[in-house]
mmCIF file as Biopython writes it, N, C-alpha, C and O atoms, coordinates in Angstrom:
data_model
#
loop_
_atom_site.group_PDB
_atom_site.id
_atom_site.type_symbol
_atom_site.label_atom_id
_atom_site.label_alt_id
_atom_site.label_comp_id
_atom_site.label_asym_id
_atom_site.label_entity_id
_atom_site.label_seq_id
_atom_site.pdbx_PDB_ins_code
_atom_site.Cartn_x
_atom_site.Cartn_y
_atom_site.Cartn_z
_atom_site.occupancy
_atom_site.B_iso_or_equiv
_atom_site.auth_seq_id
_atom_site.auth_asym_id
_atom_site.pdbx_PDB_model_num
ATOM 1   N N  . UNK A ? 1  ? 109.638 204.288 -54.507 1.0 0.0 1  A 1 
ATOM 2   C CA . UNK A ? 1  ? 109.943 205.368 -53.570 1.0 0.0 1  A 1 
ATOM 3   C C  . UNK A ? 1  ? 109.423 204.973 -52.187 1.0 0.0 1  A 1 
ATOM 4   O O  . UNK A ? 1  ? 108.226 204.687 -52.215 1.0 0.0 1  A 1 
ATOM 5   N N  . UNK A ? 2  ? 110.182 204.851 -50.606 1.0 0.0 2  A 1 
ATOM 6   C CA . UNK A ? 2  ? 110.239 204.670 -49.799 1.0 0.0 2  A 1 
ATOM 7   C C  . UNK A ? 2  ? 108.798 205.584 -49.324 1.0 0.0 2  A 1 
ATOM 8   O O  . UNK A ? 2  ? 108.733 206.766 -49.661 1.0 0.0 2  A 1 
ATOM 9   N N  . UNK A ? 3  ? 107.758 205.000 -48.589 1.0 0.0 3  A 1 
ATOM 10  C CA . UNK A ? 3  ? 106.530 205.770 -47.953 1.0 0.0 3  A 1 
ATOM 11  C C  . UNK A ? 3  ? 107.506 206.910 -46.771 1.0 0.0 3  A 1 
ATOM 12  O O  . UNK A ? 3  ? 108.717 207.085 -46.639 1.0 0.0 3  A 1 
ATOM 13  N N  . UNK A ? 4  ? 106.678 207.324 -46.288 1.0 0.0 4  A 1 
ATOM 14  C CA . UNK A ? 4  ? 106.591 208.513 -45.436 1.0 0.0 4  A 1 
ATOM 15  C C  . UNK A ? 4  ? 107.042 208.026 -44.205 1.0 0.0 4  A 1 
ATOM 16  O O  . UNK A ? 4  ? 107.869 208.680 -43.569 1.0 0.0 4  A 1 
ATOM 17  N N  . UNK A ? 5  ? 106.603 206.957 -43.784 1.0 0.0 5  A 1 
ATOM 18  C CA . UNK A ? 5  ? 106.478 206.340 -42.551 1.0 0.0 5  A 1 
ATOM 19  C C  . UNK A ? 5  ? 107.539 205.729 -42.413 1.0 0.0 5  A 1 
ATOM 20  O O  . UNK A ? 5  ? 107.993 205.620 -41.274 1.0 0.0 5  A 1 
ATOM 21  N N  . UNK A ? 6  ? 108.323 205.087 -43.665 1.0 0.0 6  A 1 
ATOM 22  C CA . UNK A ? 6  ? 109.652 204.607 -43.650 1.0 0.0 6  A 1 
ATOM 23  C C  . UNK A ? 6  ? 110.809 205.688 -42.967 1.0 0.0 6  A 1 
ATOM 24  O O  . UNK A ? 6  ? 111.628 205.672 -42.048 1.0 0.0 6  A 1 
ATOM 25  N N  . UNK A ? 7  ? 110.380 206.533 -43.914 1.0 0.0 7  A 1 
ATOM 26  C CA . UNK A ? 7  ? 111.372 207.829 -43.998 1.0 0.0 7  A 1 
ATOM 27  C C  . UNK A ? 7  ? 111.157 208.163 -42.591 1.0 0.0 7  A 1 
ATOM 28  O O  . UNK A ? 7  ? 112.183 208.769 -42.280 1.0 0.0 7  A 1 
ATOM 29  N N  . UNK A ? 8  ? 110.547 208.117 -41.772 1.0 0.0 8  A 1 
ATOM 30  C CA . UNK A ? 8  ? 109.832 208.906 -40.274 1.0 0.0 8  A 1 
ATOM 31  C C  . UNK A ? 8  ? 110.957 207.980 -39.650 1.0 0.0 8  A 1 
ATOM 32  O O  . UNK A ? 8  ? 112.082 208.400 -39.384 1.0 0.0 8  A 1 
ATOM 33  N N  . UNK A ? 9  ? 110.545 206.695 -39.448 1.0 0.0 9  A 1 
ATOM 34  C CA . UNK A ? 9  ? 111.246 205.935 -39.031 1.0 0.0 9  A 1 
ATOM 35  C C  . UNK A ? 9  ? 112.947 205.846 -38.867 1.0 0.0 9  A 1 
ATOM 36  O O  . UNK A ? 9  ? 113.668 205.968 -37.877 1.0 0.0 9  A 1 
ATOM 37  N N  . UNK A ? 10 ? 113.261 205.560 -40.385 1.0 0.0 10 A 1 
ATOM 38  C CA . UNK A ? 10 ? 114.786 206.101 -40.935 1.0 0.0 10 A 1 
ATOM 39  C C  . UNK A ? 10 ? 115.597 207.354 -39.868 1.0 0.0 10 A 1 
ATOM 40  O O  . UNK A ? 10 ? 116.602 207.489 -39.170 1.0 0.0 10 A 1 
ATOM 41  N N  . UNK A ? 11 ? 114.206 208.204 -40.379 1.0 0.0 11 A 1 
ATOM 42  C CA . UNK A ? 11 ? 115.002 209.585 -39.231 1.0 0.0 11 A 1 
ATOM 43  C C  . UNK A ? 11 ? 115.291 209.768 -37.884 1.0 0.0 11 A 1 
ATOM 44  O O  . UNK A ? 11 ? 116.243 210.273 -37.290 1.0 0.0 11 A 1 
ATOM 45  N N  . UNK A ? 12 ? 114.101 209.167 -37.487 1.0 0.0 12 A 1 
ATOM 46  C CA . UNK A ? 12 ? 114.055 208.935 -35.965 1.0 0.0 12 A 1 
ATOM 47  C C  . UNK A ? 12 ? 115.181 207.683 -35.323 1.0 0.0 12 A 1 
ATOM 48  O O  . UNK A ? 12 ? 115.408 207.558 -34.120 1.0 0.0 12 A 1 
ATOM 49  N N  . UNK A ? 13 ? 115.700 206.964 -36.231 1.0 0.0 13 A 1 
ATOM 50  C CA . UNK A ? 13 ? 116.967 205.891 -35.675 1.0 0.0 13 A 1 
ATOM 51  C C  . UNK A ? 13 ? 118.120 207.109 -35.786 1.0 0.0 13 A 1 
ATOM 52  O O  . UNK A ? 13 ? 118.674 207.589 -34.797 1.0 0.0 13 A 1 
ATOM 53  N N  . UNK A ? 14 ? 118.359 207.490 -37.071 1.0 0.0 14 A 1 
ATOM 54  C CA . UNK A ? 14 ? 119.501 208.810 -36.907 1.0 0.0 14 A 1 
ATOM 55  C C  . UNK A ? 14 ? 119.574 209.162 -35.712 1.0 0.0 14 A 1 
ATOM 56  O O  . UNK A ? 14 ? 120.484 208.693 -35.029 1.0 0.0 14 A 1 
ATOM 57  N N  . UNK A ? 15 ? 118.639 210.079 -35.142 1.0 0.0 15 A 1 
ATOM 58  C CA . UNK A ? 15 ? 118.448 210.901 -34.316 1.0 0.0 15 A 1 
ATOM 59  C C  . UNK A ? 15 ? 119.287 209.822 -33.066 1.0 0.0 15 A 1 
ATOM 60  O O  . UNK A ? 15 ? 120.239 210.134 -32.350 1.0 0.0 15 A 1 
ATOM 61  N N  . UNK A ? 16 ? 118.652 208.681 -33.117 1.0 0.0 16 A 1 
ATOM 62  C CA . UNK A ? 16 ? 118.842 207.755 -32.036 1.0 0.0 16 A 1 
ATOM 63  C C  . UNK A ? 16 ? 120.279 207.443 -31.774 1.0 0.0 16 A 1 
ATOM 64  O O  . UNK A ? 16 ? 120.927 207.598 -30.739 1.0 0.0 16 A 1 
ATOM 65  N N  . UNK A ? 17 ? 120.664 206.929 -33.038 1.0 0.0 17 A 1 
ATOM 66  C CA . UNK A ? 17 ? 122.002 206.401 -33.261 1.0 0.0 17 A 1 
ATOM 67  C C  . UNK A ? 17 ? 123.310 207.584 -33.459 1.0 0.0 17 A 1 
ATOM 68  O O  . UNK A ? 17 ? 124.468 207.193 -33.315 1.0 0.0 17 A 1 
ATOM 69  N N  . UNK A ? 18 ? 123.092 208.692 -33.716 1.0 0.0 18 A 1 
ATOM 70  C CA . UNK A ? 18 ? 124.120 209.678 -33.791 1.0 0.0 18 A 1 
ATOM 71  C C  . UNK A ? 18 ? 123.945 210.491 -32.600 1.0 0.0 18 A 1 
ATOM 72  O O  . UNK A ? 18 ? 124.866 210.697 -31.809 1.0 0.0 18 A 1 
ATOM 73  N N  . UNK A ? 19 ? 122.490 211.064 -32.433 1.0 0.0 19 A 1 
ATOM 74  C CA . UNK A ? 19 ? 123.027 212.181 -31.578 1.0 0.0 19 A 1 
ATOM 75  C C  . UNK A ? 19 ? 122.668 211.589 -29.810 1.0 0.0 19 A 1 
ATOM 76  O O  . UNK A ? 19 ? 123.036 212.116 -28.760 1.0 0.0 19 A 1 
ATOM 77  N N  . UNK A ? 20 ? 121.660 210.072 -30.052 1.0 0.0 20 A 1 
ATOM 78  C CA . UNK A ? 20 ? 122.058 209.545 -28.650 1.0 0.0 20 A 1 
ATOM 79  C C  . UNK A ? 20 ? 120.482 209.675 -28.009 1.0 0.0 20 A 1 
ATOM 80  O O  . UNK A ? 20 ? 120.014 208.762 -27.328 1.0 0.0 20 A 1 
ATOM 81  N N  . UNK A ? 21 ? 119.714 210.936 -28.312 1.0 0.0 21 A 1 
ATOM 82  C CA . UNK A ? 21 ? 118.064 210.956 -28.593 1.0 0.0 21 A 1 
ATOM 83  C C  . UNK A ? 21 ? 117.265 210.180 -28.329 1.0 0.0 21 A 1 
ATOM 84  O O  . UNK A ? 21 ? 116.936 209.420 -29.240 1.0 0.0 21 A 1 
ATOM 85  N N  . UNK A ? 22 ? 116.693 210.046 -27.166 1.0 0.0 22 A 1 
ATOM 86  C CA . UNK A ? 22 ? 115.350 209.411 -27.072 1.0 0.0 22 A 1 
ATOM 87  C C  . UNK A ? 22 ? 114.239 209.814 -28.165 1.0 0.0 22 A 1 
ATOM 88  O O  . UNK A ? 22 ? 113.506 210.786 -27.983 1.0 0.0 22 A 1 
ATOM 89  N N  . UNK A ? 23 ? 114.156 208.946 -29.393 1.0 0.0 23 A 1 
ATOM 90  C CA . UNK A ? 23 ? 112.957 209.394 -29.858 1.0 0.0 23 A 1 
ATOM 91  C C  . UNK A ? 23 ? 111.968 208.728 -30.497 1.0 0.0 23 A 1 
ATOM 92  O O  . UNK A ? 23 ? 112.236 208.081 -31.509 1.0 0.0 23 A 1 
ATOM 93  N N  . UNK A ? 24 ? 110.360 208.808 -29.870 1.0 0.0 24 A 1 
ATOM 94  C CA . UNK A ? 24 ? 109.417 208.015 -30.033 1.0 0.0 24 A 1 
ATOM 95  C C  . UNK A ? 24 ? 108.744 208.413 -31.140 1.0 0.0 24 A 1 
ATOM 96  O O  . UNK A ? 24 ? 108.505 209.620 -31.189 1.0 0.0 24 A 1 
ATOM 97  N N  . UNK A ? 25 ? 108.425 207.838 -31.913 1.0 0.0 25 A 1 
ATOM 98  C CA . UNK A ? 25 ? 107.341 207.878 -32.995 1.0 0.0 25 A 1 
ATOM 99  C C  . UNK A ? 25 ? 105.858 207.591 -32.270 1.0 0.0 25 A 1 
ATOM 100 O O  . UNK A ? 25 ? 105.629 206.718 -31.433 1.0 0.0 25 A 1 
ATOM 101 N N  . UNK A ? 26 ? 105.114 208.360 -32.704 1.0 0.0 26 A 1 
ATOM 102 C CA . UNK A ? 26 ? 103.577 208.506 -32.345 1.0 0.0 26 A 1 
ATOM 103 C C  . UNK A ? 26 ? 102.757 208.270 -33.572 1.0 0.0 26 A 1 
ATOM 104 O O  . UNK A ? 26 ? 103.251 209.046 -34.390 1.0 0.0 26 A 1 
ATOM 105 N N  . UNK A ? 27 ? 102.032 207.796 -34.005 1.0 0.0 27 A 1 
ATOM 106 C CA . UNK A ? 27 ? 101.444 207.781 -34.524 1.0 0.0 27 A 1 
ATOM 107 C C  . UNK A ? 27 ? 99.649  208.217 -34.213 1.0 0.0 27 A 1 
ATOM 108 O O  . UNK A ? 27 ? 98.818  207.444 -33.736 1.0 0.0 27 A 1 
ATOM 109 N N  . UNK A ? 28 ? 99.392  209.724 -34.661 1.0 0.0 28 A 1 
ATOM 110 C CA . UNK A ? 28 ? 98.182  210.383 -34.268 1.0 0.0 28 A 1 
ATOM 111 C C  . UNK A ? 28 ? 96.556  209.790 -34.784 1.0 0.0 28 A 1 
ATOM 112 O O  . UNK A ? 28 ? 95.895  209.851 -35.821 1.0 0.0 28 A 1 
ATOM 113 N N  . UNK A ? 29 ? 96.387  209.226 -33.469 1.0 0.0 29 A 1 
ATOM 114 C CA . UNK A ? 29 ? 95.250  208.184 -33.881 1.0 0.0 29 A 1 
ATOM 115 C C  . UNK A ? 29 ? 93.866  209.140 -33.984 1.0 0.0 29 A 1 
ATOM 116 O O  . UNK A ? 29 ? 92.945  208.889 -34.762 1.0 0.0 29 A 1 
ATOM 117 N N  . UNK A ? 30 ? 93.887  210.136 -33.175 1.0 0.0 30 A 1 
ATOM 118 C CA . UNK A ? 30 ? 92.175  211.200 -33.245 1.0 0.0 30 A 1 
ATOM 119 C C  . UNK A ? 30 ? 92.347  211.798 -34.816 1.0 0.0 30 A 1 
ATOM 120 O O  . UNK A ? 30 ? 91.560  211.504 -35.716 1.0 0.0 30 A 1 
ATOM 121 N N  . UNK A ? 31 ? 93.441  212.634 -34.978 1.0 0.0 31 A 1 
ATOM 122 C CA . UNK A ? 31 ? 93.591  213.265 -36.216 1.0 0.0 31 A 1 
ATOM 123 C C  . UNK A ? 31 ? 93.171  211.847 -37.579 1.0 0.0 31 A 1 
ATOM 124 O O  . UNK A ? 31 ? 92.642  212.096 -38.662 1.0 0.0 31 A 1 
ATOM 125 N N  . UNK A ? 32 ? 93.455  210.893 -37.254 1.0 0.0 32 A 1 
ATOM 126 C CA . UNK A ? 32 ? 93.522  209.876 -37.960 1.0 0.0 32 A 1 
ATOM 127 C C  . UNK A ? 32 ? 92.128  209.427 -38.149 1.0 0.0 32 A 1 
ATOM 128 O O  . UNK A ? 32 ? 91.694  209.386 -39.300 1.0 0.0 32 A 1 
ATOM 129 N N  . UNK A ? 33 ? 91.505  209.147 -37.331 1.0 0.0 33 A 1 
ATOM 130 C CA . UNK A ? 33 ? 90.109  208.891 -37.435 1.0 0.0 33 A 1 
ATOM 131 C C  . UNK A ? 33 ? 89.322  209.828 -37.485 1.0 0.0 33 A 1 
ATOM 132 O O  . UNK A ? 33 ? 88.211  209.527 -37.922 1.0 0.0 33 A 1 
ATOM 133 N N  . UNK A ? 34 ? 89.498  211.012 -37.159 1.0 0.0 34 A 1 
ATOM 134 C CA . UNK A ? 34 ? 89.030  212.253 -37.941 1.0 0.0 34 A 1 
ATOM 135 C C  . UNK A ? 34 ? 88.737  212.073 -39.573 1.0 0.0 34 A 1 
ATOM 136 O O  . UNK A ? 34 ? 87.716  211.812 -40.210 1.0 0.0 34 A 1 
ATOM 137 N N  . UNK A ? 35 ? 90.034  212.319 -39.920 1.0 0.0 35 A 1 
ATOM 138 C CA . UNK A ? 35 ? 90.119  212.221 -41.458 1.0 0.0 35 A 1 
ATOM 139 C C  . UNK A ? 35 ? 89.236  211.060 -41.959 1.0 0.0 35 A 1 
ATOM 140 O O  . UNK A ? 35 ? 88.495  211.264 -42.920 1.0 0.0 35 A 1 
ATOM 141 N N  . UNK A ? 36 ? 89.287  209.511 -41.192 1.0 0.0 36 A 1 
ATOM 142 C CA . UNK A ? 36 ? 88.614  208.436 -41.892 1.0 0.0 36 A 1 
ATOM 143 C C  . UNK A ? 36 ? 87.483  208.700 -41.922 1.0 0.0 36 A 1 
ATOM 144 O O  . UNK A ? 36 ? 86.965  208.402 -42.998 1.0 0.0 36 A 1 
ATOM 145 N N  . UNK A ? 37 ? 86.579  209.313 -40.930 1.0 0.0 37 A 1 
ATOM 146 C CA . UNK A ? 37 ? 85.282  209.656 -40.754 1.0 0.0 37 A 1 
ATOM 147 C C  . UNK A ? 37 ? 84.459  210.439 -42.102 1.0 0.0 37 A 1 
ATOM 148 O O  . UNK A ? 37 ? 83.460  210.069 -42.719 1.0 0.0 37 A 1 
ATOM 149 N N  . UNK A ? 38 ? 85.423  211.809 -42.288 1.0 0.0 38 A 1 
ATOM 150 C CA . UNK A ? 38 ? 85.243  212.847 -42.856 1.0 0.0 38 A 1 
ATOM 151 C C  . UNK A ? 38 ? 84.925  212.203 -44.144 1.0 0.0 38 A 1 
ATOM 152 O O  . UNK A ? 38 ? 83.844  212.323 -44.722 1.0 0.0 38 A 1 
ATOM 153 N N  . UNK A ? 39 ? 86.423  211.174 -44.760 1.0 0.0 39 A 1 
ATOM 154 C CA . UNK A ? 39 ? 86.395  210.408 -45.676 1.0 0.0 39 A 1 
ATOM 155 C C  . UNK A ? 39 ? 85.038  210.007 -46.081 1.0 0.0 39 A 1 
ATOM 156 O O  . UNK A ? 39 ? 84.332  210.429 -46.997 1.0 0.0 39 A 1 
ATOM 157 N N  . UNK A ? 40 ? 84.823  209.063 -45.162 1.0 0.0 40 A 1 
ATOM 158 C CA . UNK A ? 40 ? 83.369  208.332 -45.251 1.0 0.0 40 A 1 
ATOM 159 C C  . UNK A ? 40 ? 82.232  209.045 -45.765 1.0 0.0 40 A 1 
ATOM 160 O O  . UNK A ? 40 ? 81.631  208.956 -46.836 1.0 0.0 40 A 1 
ATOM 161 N N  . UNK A ? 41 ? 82.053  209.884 -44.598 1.0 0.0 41 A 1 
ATOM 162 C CA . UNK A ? 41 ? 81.075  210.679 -45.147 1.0 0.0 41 A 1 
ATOM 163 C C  . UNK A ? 41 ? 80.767  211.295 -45.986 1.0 0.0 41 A 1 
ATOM 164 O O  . UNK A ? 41 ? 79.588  211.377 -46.330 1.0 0.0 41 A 1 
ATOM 165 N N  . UNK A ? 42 ? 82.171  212.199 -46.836 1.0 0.0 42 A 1 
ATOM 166 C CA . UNK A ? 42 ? 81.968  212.728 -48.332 1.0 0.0 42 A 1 
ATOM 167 C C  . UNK A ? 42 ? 81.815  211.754 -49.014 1.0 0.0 42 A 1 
ATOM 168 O O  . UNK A ? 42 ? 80.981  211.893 -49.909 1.0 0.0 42 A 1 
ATOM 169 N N  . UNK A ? 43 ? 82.567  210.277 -48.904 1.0 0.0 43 A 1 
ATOM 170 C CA . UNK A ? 43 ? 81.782  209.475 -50.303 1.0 0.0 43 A 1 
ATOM 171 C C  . UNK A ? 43 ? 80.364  209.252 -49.899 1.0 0.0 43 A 1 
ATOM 172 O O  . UNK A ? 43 ? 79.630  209.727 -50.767 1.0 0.0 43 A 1 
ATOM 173 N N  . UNK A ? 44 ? 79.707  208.725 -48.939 1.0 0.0 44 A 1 
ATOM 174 C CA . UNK A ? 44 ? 78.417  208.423 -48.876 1.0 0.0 44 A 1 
ATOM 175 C C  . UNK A ? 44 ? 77.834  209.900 -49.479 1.0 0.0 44 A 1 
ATOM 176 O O  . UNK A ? 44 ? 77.119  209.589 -50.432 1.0 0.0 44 A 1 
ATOM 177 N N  . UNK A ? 45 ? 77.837  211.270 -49.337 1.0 0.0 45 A 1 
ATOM 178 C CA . UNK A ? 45 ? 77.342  212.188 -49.567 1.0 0.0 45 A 1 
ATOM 179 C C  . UNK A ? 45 ? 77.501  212.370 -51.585 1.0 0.0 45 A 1 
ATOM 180 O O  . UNK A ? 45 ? 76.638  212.789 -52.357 1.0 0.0 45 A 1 
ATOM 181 N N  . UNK A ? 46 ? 79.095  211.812 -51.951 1.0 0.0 46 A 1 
ATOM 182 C CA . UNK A ? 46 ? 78.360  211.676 -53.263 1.0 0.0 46 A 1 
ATOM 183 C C  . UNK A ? 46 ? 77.862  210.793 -53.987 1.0 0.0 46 A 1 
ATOM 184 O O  . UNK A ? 46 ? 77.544  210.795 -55.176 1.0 0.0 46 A 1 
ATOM 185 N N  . UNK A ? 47 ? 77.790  209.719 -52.869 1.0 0.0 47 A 1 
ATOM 186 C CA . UNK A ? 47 ? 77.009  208.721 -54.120 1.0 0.0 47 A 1 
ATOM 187 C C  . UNK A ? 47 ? 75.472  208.832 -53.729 1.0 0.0 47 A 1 
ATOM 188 O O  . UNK A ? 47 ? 74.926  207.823 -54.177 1.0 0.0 47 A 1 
ATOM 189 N N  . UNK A ? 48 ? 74.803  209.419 -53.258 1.0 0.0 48 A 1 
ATOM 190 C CA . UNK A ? 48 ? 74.023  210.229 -52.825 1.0 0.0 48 A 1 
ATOM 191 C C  . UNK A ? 48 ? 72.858  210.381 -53.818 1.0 0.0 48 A 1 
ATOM 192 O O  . UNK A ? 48 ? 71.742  209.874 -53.701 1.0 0.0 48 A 1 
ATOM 193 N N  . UNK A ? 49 ? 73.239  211.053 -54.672 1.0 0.0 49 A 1 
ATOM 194 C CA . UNK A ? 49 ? 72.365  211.379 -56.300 1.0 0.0 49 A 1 
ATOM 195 C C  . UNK A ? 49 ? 71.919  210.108 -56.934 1.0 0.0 49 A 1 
ATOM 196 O O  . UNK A ? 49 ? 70.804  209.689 -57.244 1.0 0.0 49 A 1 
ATOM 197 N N  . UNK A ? 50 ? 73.220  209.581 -57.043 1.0 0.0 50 A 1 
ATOM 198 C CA . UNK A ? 50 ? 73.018  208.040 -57.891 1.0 0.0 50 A 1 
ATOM 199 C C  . UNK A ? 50 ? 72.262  207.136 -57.314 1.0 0.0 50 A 1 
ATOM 200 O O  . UNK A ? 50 ? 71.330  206.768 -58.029 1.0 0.0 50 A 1 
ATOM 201 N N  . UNK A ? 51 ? 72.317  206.725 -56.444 1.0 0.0 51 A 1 
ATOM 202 C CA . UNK A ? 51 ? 71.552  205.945 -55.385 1.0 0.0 51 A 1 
ATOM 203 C C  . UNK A ? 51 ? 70.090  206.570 -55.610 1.0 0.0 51 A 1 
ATOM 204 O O  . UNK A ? 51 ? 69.068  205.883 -55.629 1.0 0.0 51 A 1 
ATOM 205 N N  . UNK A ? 52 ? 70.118  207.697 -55.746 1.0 0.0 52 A 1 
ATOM 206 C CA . UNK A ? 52 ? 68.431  208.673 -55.258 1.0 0.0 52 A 1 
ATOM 207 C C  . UNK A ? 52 ? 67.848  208.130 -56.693 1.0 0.0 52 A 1 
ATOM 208 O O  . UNK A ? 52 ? 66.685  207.749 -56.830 1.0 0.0 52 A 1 
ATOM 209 N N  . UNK A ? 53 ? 68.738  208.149 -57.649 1.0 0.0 53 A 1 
ATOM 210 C CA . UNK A ? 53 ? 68.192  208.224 -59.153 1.0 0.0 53 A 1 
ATOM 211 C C  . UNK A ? 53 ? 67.249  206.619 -59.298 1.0 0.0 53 A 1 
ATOM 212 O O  . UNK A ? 53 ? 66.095  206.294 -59.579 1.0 0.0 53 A 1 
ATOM 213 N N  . UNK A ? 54 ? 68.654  205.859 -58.884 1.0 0.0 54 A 1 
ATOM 214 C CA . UNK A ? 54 ? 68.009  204.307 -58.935 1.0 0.0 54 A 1 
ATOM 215 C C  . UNK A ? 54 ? 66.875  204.145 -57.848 1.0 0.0 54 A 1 
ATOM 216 O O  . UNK A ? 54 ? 65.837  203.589 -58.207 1.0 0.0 54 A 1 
ATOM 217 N N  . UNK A ? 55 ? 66.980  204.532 -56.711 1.0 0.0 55 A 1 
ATOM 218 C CA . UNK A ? 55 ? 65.888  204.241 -56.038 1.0 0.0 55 A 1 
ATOM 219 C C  . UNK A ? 55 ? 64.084  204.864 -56.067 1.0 0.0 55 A 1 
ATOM 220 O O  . UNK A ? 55 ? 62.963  204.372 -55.931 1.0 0.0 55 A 1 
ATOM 221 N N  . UNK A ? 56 ? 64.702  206.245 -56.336 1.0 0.0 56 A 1 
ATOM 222 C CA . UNK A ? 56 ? 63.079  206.640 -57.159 1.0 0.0 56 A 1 
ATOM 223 C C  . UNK A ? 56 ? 62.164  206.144 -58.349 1.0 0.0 56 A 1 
ATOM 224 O O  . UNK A ? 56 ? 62.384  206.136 -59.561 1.0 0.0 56 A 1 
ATOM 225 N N  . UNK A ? 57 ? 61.297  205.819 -57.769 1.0 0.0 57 A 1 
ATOM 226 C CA . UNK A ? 57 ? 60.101  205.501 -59.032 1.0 0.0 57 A 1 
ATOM 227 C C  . UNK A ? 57 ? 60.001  206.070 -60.067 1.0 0.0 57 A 1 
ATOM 228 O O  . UNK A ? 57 ? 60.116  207.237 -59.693 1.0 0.0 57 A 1 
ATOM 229 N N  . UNK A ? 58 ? 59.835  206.109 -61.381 1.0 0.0 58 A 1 
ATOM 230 C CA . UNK A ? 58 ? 59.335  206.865 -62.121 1.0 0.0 58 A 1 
ATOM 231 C C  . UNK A ? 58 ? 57.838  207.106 -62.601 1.0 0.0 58 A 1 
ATOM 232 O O  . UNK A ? 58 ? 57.414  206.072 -63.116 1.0 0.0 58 A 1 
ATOM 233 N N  . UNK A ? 59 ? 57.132  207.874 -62.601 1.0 0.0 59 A 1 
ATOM 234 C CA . UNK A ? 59 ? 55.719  207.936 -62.840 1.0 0.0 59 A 1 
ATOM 235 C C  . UNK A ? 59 ? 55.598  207.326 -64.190 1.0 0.0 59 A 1 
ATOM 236 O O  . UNK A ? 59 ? 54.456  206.897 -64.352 1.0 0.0 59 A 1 
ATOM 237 N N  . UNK A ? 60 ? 56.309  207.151 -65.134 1.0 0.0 60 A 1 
ATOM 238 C CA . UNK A ? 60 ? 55.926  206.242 -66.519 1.0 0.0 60 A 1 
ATOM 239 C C  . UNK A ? 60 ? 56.271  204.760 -66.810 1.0 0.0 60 A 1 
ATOM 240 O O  . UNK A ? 60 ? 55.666  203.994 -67.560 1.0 0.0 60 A 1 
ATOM 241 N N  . UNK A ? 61 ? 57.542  204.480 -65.942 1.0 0.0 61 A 1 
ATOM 242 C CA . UNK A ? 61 ? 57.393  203.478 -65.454 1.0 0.0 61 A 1 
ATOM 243 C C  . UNK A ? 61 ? 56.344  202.774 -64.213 1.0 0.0 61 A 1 
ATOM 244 O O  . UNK A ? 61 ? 56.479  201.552 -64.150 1.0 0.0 61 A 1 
ATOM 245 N N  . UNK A ? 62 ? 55.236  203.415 -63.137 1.0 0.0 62 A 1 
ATOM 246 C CA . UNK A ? 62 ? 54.133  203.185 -62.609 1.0 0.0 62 A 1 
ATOM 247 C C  . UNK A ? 62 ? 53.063  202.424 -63.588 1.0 0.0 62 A 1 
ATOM 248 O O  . UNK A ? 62 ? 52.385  201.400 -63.502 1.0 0.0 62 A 1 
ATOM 249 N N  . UNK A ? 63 ? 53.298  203.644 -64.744 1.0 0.0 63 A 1 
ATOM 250 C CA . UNK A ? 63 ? 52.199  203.545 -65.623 1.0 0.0 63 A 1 
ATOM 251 C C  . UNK A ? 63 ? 52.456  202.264 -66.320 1.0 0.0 63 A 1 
ATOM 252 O O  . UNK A ? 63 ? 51.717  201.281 -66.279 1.0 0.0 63 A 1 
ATOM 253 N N  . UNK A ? 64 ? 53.359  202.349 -66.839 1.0 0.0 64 A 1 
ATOM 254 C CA . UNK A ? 64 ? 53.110  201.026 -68.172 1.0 0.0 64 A 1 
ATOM 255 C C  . UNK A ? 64 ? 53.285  199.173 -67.465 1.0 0.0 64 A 1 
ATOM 256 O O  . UNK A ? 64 ? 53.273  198.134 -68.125 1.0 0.0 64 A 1 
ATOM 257 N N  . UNK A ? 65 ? 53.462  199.365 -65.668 1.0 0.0 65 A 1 
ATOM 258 C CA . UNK A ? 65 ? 53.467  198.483 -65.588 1.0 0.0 65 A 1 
ATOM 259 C C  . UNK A ? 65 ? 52.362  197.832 -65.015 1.0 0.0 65 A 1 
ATOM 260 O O  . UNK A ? 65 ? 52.348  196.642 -64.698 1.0 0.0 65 A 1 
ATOM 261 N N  . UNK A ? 66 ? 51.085  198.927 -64.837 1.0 0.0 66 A 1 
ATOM 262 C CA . UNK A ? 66 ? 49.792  198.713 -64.751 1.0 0.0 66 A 1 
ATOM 263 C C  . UNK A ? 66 ? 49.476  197.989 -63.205 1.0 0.0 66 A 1 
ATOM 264 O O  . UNK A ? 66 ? 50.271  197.951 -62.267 1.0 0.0 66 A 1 
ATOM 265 N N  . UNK A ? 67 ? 48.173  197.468 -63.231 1.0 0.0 67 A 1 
ATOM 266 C CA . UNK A ? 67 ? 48.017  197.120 -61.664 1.0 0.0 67 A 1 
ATOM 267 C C  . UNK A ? 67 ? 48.061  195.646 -61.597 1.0 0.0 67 A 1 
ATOM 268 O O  . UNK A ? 67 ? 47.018  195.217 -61.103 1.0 0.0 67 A 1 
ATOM 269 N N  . UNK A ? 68 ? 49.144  194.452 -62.012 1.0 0.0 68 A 1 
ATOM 270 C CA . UNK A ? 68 ? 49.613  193.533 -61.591 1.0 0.0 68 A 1 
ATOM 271 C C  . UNK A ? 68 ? 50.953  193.878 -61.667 1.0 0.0 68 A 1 
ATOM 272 O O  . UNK A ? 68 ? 51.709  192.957 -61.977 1.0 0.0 68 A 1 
ATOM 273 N N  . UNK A ? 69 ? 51.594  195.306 -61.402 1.0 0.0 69 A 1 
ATOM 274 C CA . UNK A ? 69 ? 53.112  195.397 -61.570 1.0 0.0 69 A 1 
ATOM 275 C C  . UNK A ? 69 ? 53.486  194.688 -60.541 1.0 0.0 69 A 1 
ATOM 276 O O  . UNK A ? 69 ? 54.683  194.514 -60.313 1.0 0.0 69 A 1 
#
């Protein structure tokens, strides 16, 4: 199945080629890096836990590895 951007494209020659239409495709770069940002940040926010889990010490692991751990 043809992406979105194909299809954008596709339409916008129509426009060109039948009805004669100046028409530019834009592609919205703020909205765009908006979203990538947002992206980012919810995954860093859930790997979050996991990361916390591995990186905390455990007090019984302290213990059994004594004072040449």
């Amino acid at each position: 199945m043809p992406s979105s951007r194909l299809l954008a494209w596709v339409g916008a020659e129509n426009y060109r080629e039948l009805a004669g239409l100046n028409v530019k495709l834009v592609f919205p770069t703020i909205p765009a890096l908006i979203g990538v940002g947002v992206l980012l940040l919810l995954t860093l926010l859930a790997t979050l836990p996991g990361v916390w889990s591995v990186v905390r010490p455990r007090p019984a692991a302290l213990m059994a590895a004594g004072r040449n751990g």
